[in-house]
N, CA, C and O atoms as a DFTB+ gen file, in Angstrom:
620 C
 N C O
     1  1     -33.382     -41.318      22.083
     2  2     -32.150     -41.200      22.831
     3  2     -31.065     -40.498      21.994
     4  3     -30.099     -39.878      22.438
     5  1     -31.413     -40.715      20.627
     6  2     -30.110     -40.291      19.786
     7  2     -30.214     -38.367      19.874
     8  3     -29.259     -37.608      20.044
     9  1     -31.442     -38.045      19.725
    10  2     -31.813     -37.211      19.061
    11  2     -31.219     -35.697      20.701
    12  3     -30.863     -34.528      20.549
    13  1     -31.376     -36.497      21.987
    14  2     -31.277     -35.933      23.390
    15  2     -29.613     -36.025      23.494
    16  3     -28.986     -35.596      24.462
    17  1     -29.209     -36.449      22.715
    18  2     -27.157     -36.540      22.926
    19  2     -27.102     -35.570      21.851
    20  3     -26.468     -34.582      22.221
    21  1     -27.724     -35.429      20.097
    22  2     -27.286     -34.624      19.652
    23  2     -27.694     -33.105      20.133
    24  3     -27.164     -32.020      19.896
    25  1     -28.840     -33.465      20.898
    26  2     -28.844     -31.666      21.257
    27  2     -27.958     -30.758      22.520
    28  3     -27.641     -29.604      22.810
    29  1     -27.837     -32.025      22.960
    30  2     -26.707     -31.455      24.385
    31  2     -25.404     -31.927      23.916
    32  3     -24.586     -32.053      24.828
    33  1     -24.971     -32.233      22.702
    34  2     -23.529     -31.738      21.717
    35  2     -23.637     -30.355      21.807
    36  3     -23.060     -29.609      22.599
    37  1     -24.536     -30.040      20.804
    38  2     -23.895     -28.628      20.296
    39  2     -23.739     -27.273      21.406
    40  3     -22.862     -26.410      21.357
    41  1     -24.636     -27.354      22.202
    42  2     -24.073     -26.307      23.575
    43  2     -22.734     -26.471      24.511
    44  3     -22.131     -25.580      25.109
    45  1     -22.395     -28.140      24.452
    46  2     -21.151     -28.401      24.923
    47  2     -20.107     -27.800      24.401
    48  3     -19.273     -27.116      24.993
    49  1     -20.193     -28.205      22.680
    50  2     -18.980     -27.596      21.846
    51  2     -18.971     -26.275      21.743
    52  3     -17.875     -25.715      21.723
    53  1     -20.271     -25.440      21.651
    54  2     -20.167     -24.006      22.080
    55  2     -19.538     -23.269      23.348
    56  3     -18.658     -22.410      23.411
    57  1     -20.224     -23.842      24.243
    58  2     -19.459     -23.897      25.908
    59  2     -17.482     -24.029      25.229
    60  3     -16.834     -23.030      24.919
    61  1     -17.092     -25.056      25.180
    62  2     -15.864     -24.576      24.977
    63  2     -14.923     -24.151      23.957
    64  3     -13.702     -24.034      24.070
    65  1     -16.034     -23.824      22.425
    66  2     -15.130     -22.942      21.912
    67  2     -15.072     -21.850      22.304
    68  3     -13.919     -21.453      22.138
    69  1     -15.814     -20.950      22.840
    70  2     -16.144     -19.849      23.305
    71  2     -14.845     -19.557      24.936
    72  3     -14.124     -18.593      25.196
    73  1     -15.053     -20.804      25.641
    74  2     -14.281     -20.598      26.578
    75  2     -13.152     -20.732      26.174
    76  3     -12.447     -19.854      26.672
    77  1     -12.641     -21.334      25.568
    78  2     -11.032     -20.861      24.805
    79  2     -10.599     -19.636      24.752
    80  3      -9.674     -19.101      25.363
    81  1     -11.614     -19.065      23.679
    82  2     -11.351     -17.897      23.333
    83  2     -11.116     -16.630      23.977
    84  3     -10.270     -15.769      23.735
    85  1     -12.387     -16.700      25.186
    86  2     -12.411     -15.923      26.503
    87  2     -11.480     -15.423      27.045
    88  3     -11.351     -14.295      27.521
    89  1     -10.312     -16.861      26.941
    90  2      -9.545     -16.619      27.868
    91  2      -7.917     -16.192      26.550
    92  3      -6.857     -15.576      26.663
    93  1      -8.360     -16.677      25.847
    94  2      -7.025     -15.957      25.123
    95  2      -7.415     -14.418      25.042
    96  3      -6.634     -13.612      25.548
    97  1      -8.740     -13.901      24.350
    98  2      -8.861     -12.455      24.736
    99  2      -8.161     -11.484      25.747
   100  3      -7.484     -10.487      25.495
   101  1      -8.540     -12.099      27.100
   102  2      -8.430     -11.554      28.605
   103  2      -6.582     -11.591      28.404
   104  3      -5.915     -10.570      28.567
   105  1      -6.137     -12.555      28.137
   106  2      -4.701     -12.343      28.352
   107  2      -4.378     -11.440      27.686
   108  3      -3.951     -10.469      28.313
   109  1      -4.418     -11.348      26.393
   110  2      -3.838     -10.470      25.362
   111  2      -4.658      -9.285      24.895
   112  3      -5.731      -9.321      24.293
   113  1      -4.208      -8.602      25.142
   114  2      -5.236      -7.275      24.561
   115  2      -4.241      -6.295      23.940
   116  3      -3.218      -6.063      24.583
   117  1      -4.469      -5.553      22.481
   118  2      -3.585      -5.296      21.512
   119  2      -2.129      -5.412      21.675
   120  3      -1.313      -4.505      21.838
   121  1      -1.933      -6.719      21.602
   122  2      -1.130      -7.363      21.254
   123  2      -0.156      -7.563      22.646
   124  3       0.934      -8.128      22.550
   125  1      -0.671      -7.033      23.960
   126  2       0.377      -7.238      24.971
   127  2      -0.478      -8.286      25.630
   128  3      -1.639      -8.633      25.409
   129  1       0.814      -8.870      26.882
   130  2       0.315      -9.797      28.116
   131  2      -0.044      -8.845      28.876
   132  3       0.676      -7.855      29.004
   133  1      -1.248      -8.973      29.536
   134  2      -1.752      -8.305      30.695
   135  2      -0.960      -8.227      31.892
   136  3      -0.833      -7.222      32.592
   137  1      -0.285      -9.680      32.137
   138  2       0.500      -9.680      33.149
   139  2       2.044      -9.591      33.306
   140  3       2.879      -9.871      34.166
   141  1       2.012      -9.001      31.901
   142  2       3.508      -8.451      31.793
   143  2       3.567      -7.079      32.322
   144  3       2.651      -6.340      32.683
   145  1       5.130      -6.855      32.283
   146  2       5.652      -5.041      32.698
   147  2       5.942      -5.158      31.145
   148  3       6.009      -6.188      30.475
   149  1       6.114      -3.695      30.697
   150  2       6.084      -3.584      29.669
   151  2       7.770      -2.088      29.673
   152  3       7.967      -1.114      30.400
   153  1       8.693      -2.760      28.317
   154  2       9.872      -1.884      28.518
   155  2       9.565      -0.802      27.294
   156  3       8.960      -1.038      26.249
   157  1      10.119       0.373      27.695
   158  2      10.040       1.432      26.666
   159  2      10.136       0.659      24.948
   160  3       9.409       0.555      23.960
   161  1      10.895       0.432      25.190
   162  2      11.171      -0.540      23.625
   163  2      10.131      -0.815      23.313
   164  3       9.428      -0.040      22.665
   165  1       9.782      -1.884      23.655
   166  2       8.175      -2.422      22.985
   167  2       7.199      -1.638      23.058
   168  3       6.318      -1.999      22.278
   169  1       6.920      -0.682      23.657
   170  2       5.896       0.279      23.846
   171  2       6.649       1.671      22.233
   172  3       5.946       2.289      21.435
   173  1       7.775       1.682      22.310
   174  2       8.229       2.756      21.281
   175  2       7.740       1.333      19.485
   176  3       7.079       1.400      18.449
   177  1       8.284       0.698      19.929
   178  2       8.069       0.042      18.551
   179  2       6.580      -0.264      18.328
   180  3       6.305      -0.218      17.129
   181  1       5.300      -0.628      19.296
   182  2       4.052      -0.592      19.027
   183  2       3.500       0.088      18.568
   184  3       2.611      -0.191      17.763
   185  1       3.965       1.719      19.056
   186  2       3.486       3.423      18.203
   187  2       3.781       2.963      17.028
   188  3       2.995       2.756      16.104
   189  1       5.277       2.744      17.057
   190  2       5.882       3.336      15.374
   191  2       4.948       2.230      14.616
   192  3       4.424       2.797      13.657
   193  1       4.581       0.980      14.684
   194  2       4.147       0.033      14.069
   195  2       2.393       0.243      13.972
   196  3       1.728      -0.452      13.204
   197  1       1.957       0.985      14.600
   198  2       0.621       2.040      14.867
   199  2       0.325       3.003      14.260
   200  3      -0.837       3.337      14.031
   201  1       1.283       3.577      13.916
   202  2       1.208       5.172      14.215
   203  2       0.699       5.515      12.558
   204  3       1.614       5.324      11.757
   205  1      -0.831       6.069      11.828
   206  2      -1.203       5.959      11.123
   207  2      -0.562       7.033       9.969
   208  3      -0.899       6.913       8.791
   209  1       0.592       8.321      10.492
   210  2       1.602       8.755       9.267
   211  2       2.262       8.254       9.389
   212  3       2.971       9.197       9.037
   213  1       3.186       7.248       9.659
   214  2       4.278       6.294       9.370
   215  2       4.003       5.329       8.276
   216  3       4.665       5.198       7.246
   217  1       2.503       4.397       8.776
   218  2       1.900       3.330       7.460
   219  2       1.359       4.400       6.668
   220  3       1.816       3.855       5.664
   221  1       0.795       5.440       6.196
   222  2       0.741       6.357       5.111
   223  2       1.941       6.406       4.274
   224  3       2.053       5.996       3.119
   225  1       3.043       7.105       5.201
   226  2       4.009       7.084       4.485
   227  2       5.004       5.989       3.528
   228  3       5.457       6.088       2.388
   229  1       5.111       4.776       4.721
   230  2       4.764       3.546       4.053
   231  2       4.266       3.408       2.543
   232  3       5.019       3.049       1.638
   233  1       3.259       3.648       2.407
   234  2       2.511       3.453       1.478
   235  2       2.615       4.094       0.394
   236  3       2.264       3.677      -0.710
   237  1       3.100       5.134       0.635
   238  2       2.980       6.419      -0.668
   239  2       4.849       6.261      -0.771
   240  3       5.325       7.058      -1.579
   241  1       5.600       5.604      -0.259
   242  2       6.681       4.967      -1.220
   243  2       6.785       3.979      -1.660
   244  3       7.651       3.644      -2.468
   245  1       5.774       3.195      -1.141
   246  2       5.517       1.477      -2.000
   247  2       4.939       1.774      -3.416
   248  3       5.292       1.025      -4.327
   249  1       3.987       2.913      -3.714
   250  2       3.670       3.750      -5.148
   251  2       4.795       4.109      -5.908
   252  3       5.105       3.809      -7.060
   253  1       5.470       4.950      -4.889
   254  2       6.093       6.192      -5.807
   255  2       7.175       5.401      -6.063
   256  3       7.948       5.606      -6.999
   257  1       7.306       4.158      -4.974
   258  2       8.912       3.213      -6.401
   259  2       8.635       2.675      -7.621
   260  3       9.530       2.480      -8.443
   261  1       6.904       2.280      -7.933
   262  2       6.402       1.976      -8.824
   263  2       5.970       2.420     -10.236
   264  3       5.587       1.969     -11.315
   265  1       6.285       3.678      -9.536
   266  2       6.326       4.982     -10.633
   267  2       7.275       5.136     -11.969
   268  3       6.815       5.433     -13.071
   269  1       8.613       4.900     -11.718
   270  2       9.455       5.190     -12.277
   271  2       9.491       4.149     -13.773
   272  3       9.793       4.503     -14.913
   273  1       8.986       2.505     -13.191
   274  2       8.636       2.038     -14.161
   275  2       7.709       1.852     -14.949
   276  3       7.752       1.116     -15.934
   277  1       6.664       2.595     -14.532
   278  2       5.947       3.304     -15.660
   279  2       5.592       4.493     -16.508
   280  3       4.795       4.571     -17.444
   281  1       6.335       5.362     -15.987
   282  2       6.792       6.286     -16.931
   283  2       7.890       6.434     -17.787
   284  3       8.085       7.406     -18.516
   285  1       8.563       5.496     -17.685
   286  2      10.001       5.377     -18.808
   287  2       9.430       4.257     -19.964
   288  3      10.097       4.136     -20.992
   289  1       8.538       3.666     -19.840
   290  2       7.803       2.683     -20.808
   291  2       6.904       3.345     -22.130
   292  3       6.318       4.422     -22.022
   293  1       6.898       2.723     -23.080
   294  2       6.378       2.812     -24.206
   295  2       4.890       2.958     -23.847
   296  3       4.454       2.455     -22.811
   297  1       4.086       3.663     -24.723
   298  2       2.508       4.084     -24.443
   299  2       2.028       3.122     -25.272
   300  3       2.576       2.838     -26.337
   301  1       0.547       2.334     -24.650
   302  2       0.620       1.032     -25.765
   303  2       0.258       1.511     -27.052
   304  3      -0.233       2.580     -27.414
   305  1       0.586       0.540     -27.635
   306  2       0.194       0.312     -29.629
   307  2      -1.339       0.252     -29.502
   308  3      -2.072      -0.346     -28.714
   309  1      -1.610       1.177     -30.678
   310  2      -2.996       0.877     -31.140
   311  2      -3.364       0.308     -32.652
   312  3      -2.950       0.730     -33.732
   313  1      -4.270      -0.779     -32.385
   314  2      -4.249      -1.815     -33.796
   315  2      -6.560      -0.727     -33.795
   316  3      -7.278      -0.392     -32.853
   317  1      -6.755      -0.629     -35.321
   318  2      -7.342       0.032     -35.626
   319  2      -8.233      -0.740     -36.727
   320  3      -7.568      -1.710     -37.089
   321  1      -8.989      -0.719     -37.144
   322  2     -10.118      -1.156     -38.341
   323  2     -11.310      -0.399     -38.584
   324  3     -12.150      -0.106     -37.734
   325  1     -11.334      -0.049     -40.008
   326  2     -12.413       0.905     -40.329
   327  2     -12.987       0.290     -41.982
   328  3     -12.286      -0.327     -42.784
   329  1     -14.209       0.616     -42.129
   330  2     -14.290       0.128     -43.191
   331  2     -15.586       0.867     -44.020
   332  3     -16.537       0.958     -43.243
   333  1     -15.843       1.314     -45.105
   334  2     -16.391       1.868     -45.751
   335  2     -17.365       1.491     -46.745
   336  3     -16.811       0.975     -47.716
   337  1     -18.565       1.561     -46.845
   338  2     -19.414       1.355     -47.521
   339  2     -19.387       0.061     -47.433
   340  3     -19.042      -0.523     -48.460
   341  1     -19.710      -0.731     -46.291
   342  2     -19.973      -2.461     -45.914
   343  2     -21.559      -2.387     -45.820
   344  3     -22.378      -1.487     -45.635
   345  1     -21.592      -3.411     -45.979
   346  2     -23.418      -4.055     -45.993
   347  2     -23.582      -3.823     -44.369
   348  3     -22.656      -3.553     -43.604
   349  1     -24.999      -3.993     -44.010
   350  2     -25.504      -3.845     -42.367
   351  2     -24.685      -5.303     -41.866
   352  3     -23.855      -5.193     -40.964
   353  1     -24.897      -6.411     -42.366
   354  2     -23.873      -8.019     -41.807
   355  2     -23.113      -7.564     -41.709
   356  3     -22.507      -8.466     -41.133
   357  1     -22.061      -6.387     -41.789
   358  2     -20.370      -6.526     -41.575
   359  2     -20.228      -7.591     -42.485
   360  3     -20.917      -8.486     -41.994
   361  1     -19.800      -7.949     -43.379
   362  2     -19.053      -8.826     -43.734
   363  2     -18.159      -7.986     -44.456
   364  3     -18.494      -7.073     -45.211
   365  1     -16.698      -8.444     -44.106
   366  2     -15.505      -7.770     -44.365
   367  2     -15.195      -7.899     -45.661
   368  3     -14.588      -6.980     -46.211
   369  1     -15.603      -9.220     -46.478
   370  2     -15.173      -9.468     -47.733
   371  2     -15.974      -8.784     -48.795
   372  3     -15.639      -8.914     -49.972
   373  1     -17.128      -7.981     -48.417
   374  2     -18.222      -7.225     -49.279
   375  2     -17.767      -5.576     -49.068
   376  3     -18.043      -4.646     -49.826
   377  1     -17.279      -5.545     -48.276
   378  2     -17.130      -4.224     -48.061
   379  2     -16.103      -3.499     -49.208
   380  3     -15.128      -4.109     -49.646
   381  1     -16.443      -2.145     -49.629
   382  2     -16.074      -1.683     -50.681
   383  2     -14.311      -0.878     -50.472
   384  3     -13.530      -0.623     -51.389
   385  1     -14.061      -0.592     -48.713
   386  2     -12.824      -0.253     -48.730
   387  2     -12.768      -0.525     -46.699
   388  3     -13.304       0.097     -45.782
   389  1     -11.809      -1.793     -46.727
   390  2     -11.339      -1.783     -45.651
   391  2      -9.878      -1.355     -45.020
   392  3      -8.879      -2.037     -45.248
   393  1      -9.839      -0.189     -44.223
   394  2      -8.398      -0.385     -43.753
   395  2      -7.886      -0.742     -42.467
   396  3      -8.771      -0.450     -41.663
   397  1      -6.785      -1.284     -41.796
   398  2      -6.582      -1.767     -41.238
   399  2      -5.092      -1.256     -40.715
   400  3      -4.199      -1.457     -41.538
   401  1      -4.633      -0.545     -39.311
   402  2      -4.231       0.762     -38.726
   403  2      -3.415      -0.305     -37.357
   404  3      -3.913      -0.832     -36.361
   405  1      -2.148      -0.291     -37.828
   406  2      -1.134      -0.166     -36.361
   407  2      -0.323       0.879     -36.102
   408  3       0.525       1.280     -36.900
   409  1      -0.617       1.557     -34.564
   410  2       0.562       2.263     -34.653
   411  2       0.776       2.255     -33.227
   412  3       0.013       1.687     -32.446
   413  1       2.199       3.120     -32.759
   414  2       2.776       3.329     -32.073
   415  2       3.362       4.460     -31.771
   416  3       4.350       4.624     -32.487
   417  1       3.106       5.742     -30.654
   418  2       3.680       6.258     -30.264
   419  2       5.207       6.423     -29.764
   420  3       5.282       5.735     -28.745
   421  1       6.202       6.903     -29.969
   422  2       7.779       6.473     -30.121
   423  2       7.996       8.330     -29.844
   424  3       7.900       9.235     -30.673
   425  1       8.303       8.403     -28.407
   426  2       8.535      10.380     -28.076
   427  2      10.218      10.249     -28.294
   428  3      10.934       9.253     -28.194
   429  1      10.547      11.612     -28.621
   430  2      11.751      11.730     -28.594
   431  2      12.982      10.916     -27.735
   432  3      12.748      10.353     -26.666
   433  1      14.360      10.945     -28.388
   434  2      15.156      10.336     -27.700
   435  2      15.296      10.755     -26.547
   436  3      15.097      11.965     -26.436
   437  1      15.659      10.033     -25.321
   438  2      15.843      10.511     -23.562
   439  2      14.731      11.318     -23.148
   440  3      14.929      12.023     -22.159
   441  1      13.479      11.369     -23.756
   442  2      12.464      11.905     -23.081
   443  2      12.012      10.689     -21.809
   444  3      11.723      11.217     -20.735
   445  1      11.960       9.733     -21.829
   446  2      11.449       8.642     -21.343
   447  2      12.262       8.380     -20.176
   448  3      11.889       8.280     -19.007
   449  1      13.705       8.259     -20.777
   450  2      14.641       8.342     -19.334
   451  2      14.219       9.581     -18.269
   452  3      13.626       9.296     -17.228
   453  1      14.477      10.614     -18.514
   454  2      14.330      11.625     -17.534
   455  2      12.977      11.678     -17.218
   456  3      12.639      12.478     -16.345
   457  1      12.269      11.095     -17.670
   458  2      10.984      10.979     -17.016
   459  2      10.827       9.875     -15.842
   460  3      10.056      10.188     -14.935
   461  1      11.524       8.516     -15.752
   462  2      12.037       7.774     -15.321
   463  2      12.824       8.160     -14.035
   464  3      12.744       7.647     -12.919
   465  1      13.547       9.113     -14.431
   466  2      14.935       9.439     -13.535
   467  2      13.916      10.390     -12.574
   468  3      13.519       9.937     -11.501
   469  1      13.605      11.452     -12.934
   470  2      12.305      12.124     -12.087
   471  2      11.524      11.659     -11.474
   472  3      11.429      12.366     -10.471
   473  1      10.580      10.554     -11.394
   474  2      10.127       9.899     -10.684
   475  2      11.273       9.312      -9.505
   476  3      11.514       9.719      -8.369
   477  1      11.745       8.395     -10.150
   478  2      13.182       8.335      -8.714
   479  2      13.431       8.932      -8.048
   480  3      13.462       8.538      -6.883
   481  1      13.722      10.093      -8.339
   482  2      13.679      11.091      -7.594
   483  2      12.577      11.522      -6.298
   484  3      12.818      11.485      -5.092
   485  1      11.504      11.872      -6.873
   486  2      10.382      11.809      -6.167
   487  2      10.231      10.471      -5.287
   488  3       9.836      10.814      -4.173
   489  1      10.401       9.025      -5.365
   490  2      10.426       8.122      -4.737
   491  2      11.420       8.486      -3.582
   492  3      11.016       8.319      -2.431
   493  1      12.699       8.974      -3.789
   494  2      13.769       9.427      -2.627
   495  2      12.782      10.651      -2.287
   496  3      12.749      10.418      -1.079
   497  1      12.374      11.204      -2.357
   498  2      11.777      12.368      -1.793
   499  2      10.729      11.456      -0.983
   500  3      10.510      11.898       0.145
   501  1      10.156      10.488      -1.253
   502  2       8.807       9.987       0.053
   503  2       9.631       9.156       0.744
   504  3       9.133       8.774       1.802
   505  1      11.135       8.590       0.420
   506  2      11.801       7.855       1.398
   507  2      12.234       8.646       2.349
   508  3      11.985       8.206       3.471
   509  1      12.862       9.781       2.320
   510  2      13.081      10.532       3.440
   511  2      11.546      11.306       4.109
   512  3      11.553      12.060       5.082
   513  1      10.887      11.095       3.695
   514  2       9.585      11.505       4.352
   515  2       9.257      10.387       5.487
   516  3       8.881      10.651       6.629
   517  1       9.447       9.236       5.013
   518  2       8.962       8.443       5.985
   519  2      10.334       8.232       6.848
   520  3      10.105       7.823       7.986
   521  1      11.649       8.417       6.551
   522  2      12.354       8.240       7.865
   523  2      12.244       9.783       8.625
   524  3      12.724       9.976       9.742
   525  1      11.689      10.615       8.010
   526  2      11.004      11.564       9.042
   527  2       9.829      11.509      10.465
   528  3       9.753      11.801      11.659
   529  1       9.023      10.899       9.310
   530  2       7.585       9.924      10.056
   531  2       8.019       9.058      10.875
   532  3       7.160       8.722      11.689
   533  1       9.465       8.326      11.047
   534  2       9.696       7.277      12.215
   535  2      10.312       8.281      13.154
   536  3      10.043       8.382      14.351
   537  1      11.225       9.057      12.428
   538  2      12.095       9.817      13.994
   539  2      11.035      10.360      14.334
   540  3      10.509       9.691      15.223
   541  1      10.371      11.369      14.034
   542  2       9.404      12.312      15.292
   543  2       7.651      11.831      14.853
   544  3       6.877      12.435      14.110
   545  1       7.485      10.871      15.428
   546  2       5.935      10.232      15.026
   547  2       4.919      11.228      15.959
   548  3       4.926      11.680      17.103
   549  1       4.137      11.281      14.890
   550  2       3.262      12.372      15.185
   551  2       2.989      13.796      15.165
   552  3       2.076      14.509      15.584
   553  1       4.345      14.023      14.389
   554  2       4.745      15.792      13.557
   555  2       5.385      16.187      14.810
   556  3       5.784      17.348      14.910
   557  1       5.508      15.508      15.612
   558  2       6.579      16.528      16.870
   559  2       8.062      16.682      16.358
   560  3       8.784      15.905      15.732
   561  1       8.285      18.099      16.896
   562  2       9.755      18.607      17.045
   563  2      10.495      16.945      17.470
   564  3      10.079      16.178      18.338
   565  1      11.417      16.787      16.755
   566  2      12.614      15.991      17.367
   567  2      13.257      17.090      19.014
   568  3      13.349      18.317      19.018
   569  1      13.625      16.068      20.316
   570  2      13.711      16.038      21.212
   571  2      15.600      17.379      20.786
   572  3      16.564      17.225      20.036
   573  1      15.257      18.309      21.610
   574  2      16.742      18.679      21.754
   575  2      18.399      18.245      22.397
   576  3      18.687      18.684      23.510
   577  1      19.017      17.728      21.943
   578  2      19.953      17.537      22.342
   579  2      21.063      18.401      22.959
   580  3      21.469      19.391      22.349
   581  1      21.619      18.013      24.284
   582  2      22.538      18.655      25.007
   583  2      23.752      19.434      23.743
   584  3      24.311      18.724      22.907
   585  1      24.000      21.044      23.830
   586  2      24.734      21.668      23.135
   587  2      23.857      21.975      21.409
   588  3      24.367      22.524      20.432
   589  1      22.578      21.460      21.518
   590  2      22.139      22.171      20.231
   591  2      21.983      23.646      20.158
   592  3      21.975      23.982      21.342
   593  1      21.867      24.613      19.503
   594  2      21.988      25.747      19.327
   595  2      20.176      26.162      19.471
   596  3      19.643      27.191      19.886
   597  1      19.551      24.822      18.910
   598  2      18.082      25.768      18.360
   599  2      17.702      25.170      19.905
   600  3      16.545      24.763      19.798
   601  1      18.192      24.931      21.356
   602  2      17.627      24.852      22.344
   603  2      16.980      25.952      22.836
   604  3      17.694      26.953      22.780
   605  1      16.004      26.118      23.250
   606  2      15.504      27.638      23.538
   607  2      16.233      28.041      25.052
   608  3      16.362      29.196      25.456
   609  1      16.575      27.084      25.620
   610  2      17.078      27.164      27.155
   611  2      18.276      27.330      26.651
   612  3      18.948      28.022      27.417
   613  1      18.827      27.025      25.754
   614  2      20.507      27.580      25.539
   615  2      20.631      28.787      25.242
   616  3      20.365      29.035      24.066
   617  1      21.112      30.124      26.232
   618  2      21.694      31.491      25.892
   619  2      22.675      31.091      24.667
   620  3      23.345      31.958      24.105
């Protein structure tokens, strides 16, 4: 008896996780109500939040702000060991000449800043890229406005 309840469990609990789900699917499909009207707004903000050169662009200024602080930074230190005429064991205390090497690269004064400052730069250069990528999504001409000059219908 036990064994005839656990097997008609698990198709029950399948039966309605599945039907849950069914039905949240059917309502919502990328990301709208089916049985909604839908206003320009939300349909303009779904593109822009879509629209795969906008998250590019996105992306390539989430880098390029990251930039700046690593090129104004110190190149790491290198710690060094060499040793001369040692036995096959390595042992350091037999060896006939060990030396032992820190150094540090240190470039001229304000080389580092303007390297720094240049990158910034370039970071403002992908920030206005992407408020490009939101006004006209999809490389289109921005829409002409009444009294623009570059209207082609304006003599």
């Amino acid at each position: 008896m036990y064994a005839t309840r656990k097997k008609a469990f698990w198709p029950l609990l399948l039966l309605v996780v599945t039907a849950g789900g069914v039905g949240n699917a059917q309502e919502y499909r990328d990301g709208f109500a089916e049985s909604s009207t839908l206003s320009l707004a939300e349909l303009i903000h779904y593109a822009q939040e879509h629209n795969p050169a906008i998250q590019t662009a996105k992306e390539r200024l989430r880098a390029a702000r990251q930039v700046p602080a690593q090129v104004s930074a110190y190149d790491d230190p290198m710690a060094m060991w060499e040793n001369w005429n040692a036995p096959e064991n390595l042992r350091i205390d037999k060896a006939d000449n060990n030396i032992f090497r820190l150094s540090q690269k240190i470039p001229f004064p304000g080389k580092l800043r303007l390297k720094g400052e240049i990158a910034a730069k370039e970071a403002e250069q992908r920030e206005a890229e992407l408020r490009a990528a939101e006004a006209c999504p999809g490389g289109l001409d921005p829409p002409y406005q009444p009294g623009d000059h570059r209207d082609p219908r304006v003599k």
